[in-house]
C-alpha positions in Angstrom: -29.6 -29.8 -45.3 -27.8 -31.9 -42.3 -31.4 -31.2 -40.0 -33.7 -31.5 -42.8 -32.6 -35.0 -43.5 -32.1 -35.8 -39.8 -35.7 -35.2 -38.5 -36.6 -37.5 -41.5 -35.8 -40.5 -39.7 -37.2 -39.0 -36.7 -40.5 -37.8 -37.3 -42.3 -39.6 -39.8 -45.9 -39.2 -41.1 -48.3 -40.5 -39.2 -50.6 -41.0 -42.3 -49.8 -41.0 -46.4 -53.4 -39.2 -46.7 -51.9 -36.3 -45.1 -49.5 -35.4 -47.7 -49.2 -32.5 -49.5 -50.8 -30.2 -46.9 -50.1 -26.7 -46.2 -48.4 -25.3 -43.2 -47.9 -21.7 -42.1 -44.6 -21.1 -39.9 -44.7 -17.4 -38.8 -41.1 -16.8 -36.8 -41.5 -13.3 -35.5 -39.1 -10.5 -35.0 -38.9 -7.0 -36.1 -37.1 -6.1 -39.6 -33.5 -3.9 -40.2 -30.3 -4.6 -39.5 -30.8 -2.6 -36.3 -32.5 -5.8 -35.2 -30.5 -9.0 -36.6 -29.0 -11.0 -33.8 -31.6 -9.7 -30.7 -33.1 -12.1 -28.5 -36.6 -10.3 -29.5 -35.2 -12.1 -33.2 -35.2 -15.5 -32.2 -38.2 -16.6 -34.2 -36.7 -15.0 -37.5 -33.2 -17.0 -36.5 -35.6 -20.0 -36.4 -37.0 -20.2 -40.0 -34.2 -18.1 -41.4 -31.9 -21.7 -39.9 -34.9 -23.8 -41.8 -34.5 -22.1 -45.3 -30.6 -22.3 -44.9 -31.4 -25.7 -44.3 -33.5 -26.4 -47.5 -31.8 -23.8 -49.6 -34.6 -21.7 -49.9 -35.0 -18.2 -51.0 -36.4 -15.6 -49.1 -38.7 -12.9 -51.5 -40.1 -9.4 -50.1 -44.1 -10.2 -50.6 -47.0 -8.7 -48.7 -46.5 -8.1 -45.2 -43.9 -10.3 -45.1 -40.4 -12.1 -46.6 -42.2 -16.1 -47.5 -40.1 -19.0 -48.8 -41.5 -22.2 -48.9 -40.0 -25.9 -48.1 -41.0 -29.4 -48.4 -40.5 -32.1 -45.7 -42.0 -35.1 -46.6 -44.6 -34.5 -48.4 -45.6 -31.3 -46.7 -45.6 -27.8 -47.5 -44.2 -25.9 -45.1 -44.7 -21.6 -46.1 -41.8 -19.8 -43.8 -42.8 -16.1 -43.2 -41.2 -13.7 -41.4 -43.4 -10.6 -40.8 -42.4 -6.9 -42.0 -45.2 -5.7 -39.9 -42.7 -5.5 -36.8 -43.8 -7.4 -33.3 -46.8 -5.7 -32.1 -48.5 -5.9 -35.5 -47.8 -9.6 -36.3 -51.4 -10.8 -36.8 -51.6 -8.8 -40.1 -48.9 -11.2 -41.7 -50.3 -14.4 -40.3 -53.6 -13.7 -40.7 -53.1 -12.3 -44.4 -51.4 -15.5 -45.7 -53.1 -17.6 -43.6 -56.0 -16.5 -46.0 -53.8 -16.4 -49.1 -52.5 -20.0 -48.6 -55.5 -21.4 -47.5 -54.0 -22.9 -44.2 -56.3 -23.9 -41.5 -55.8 -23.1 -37.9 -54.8 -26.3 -36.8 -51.8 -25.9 -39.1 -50.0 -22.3 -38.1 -47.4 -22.2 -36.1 -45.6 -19.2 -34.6 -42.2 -19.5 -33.0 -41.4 -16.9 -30.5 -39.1 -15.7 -27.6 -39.7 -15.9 -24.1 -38.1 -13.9 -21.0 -40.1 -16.8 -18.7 -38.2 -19.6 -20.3 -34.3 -20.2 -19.7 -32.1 -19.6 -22.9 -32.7 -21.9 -25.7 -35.5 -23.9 -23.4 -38.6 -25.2 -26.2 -41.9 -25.7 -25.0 -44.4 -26.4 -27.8 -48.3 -25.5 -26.9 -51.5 -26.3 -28.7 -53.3 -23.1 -27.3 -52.5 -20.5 -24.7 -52.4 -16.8 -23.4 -50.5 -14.3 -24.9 -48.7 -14.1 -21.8 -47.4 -10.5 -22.1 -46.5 -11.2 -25.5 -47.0 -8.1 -27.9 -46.8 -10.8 -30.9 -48.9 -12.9 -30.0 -51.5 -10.8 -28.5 -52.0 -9.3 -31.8 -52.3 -12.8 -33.5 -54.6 -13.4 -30.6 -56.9 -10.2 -31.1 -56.9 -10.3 -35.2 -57.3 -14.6 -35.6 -59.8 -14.0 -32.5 -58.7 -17.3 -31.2 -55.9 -18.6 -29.0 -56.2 -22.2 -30.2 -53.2 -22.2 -32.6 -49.7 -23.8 -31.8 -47.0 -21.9 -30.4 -43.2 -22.6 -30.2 -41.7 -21.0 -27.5 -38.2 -20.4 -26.9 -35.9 -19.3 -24.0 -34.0 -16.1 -23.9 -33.7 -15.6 -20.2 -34.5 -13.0 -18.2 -30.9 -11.7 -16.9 -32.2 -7.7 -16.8 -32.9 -5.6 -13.9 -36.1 -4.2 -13.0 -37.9 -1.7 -15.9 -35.1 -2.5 -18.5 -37.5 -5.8 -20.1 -37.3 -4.0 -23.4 -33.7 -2.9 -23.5 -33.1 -6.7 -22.4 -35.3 -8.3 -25.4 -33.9 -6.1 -28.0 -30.8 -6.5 -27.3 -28.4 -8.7 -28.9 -27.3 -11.9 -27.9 -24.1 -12.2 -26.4 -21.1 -15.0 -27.4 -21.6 -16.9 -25.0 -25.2 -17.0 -25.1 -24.6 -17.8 -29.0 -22.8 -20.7 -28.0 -25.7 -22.2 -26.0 -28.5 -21.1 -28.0 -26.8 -22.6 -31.5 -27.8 -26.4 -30.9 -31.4 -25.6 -29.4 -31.8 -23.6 -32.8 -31.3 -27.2 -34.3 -33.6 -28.6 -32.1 -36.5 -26.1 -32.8 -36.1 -26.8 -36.4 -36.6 -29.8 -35.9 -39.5 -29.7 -33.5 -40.9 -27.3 -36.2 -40.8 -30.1 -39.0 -42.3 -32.5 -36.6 -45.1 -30.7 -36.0 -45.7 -30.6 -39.4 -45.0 -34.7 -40.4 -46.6 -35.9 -37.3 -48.2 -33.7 -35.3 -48.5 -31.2 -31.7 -48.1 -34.1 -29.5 -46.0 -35.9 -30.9 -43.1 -32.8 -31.0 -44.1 -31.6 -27.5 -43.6 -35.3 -26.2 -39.9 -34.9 -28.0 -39.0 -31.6 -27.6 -40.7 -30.4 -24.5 -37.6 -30.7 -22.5 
């Protein structure tokens, strides 16, 4: 809970008529154990760190493991899609239905080979950029104005060995760096929610 009740203090509501709205987090990454700990994971490490946080529960529901969290007023629904990568628009755009959340209000948190390890960059809209993930969410939401939170894995692979590189595991030493930016995105997650896009880019776009 040490996060949770940090980014309190940091990142409060801009307005009390905004409480009690519904946010969809979608961290994406590809299910089995074959997968835990691979750089291709970091979105899952992302909200799994959140619900650790809160001490929420993760349940196996429909296209997807959802746990929910409140910060400040808000409702923040975690998901982390069982539809692996490439298929990732079927989860968010199924409970984006179910949970009624509007598009102003989803954010996916992914990994990025064209960002250095545990870099954030937050971004209101955008191209998929290569991403399988997100180019599905792109191609089922038909829309590419939805937040993104991007983070850093590197890029330290030679030429043709991208996917070996991204589905590979981290190393210890890569652990070590990555484990306070995790914190950070957590953070930067909940701002989004309590005060906005711009106002976690502005504090977390480092």
């Amino acid at each position: 809970m040490g996060i949770i009740k940090k980014l309190f203090s940091r990142c409060k509501p801009a307005d009390d008529t905004d409480y009690n709205m519904k946010y969809l987090i979608a961290g994406l990454g590809n299910v089995g154990s074959e997968y835990e700990g691979t750089r291709h994971n970091v979105g899952f490490m992302v909200v799994d760190q959140m619900a650790r946080q809160a001490d929420a529960h993760w349940t196996l529901e429909r296209r997807a493991y959802r746990t929910e969290i409140k910060i400040k007023g808000r409702t923040l629904i975690l998901i982390k899609p069982t539809t692996y990568m490439n298929l990732s628009g079927e989860a968010v755009r199924y409970w984006m239905q179910t949970e009624k959340v509007p598009p102003a209000n989803l954010l996916v948190v992914v990994d990025d080979i064209a960002l250095p390890l545990g870099t954030l960059r937050m971004r209101k809209q955008g191209a998929a950029g290569g991403h399988n993930g997100l180019r599905n969410i792109e191609a089922l939401l038909g829309r590419t104005d939805y937040c993104r939170l991007r983070i850093g894995v590197g890029n330290n692979f030679g030429r043709g060995h991208q996917i070996d590189y991204v589905l590979g595991t981290f190393t210890a030493d890569e652990l070590t760096q990555l484990s306070p930016r995790l914190d950070q995105a957590c953070e930067a997650v909940a701002c989004f929610a309590t005060q906005g896009p711009d106002r976690a880019m502005n504090m977390y776009n480092k």
